[in-house]
One Martini backbone bead per residue (centre of mass of N, CA, C, O) as a GRO file, in nm:
protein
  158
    1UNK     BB    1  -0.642  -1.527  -0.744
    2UNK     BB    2  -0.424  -1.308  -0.844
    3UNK     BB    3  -0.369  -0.990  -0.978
    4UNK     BB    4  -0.185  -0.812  -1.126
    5UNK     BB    5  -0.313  -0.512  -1.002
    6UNK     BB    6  -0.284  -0.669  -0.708
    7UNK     BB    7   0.027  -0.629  -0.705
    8UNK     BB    8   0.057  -0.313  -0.821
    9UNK     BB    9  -0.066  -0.177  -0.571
   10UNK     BB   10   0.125  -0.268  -0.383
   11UNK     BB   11   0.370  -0.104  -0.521
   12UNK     BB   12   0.251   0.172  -0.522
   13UNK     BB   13   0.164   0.210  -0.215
   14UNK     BB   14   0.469   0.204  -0.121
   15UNK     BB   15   0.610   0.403  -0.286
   16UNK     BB   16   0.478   0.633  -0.191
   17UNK     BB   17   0.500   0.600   0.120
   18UNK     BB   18   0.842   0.629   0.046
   19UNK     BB   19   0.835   0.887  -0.016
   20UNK     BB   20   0.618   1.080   0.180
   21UNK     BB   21   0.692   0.996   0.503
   22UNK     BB   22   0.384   0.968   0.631
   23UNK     BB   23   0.238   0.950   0.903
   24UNK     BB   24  -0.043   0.788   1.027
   25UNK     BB   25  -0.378   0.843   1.057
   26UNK     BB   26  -0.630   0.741   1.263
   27UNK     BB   27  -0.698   0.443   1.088
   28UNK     BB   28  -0.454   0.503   0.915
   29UNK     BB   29  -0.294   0.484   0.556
   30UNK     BB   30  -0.384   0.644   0.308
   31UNK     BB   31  -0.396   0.481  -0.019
   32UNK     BB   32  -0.569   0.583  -0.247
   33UNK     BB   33  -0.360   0.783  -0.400
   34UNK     BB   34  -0.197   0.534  -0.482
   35UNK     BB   35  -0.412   0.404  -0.638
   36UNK     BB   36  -0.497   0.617  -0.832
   37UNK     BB   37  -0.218   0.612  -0.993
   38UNK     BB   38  -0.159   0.583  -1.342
   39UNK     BB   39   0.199   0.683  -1.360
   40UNK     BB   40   0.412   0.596  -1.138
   41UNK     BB   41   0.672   0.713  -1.062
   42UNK     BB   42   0.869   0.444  -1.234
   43UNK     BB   43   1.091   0.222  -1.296
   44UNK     BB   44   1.016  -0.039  -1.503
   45UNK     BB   45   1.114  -0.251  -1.278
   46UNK     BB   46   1.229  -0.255  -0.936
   47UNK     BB   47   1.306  -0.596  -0.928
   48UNK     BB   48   1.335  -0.714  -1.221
   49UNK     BB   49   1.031  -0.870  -1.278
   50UNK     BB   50   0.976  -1.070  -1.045
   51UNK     BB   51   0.604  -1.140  -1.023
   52UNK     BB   52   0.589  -1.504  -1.012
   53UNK     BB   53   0.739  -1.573  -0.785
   54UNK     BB   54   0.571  -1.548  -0.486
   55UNK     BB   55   0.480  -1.852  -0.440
   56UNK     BB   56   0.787  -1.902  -0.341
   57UNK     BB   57   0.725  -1.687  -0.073
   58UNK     BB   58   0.815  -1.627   0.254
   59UNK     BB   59   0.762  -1.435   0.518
   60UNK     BB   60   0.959  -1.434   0.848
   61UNK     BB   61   0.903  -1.307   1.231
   62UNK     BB   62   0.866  -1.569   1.431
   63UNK     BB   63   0.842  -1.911   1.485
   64UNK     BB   64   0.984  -1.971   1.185
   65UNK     BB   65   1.231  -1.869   1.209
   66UNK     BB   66   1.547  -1.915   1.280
   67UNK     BB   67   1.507  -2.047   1.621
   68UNK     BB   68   1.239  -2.114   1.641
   69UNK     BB   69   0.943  -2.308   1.744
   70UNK     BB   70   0.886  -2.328   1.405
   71UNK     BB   71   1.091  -2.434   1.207
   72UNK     BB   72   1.054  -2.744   1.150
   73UNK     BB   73   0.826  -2.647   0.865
   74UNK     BB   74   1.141  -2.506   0.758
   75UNK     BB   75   1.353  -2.684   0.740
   76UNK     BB   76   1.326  -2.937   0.484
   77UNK     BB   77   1.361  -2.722   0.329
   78UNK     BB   78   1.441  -2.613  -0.019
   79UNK     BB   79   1.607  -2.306   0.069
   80UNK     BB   80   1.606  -1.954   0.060
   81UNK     BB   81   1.789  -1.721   0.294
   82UNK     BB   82   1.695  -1.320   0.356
   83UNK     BB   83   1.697  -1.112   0.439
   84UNK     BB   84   1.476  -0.866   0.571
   85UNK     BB   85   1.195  -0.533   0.503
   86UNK     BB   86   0.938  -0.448   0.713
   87UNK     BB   87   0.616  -0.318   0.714
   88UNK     BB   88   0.488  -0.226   1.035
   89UNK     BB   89   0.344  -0.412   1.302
   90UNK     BB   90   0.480  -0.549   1.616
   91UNK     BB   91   0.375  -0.773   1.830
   92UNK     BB   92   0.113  -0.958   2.024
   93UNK     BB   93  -0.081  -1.298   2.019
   94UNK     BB   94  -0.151  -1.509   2.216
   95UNK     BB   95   0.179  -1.524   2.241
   96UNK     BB   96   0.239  -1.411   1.959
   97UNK     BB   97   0.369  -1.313   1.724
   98UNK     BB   98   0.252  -0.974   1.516
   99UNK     BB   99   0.155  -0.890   1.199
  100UNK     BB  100   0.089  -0.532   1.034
  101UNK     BB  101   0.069  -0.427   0.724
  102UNK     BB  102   0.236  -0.071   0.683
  103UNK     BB  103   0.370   0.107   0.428
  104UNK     BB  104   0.441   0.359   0.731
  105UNK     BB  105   0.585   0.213   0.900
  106UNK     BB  106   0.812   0.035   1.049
  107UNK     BB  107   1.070  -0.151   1.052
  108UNK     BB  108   1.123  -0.470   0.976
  109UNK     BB  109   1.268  -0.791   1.055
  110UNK     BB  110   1.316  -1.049   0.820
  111UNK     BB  111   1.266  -1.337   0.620
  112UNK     BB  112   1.330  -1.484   0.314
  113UNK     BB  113   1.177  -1.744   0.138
  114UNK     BB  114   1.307  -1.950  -0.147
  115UNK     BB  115   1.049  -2.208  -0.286
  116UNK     BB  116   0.927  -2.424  -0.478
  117UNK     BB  117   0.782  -2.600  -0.244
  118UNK     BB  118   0.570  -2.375  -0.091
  119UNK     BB  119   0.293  -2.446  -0.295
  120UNK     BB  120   0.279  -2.724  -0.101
  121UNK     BB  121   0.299  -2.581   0.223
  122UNK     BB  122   0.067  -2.405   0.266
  123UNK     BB  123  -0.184  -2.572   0.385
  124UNK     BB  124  -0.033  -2.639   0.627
  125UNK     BB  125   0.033  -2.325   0.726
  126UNK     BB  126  -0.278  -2.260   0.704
  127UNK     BB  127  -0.335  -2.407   0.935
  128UNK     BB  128  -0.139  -2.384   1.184
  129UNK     BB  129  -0.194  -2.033   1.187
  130UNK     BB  130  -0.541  -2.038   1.117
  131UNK     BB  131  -0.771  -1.777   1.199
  132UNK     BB  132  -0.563  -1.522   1.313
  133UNK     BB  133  -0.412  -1.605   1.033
  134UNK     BB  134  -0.304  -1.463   0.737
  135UNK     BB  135  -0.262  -1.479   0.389
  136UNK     BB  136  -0.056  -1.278   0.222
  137UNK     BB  137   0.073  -0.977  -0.009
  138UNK     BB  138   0.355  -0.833   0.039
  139UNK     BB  139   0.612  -0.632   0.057
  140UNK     BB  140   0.962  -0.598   0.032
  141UNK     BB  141   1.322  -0.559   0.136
  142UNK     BB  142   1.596  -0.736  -0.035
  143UNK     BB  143   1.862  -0.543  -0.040
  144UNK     BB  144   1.791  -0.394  -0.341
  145UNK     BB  145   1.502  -0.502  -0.350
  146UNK     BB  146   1.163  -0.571  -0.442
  147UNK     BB  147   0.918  -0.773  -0.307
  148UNK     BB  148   0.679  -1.023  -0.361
  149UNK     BB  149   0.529  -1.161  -0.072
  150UNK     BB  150   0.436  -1.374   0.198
  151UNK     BB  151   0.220  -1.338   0.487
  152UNK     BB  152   0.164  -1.374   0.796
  153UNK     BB  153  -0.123  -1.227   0.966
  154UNK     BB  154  -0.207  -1.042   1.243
  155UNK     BB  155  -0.299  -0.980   1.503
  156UNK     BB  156  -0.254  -0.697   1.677
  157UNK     BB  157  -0.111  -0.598   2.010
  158UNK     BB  158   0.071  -0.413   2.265
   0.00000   0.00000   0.00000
């Protein structure tokens, strides 16, 4: 179970890394100045305050999104999709669209699915995905919000 304290470091991480938009160096982008600010310069909350519902929640990039070649594993459900922008690299893995997130990363588009039967198709989703992509939960801009959602994140190579 995720913790608040590890949702806000998320969100704390973005907020820095869109502030200072400075590419990263070396092995990625150094979040630990972000993590240690105390009481980061920021209207509280900046999303709305929905924080609970992130469960409902999964950014689509790849095969998933619609038109995609397993989009039919997220077609039956009842949900809304709204276009949404991640940050981080988007390449390719084994044939397969690959993303991984850092909040200094270029922009890239992708879908937010929002449903309340999500908490239920994971188990599904995380079979489907393998060993190779992992769940886990980043922020997102969609239209003028950030949202904390999940997001199936996987090796990249370029």
């Amino acid at each position: 179970m995720i913790t608040f304290n590890e949702v806000l470091g998320l969100v704390k991480a973005h907020l820095e890394a869109v502030r200072v938009r400075k590419p990263p160096r070396g092995r990625g982008a150094k979040l630990g100045k972000a993590r240690r600010l105390a009481r980061p310069p920021l209207i509280w909350p900046p999303w709305g305050g929905d924080l609970v519902s992130f469960e409902e929640r999964l950014i689509v990039y790849g095969t998933l999104k619609p038109g995609g070649r397993y989009h039919h594993l997220l077609a039956g459900l009842e949900a809304d999709w709204e276009p949404c922008v991640i940050r981080g690299s988007l390449g390719n893995y084994r044939g397969y669209p690959s993303f991984k997130w850092n909040p200094t990363g270029e922009a890239h588009p992708a879908w937010l699915v929002t449903s309340p039967g999500l908490s239920a198709k994971f188990r599904q989703l995380d079979e489907f995905e393998g060993k190779h992509y992992t769940r886990r939960l980043i922020p997102a801009k969609a239209g003028p919000r950030l949202v904390i959602a999940y997001i199936y994140e996987g090796k990249v190579k370029a």
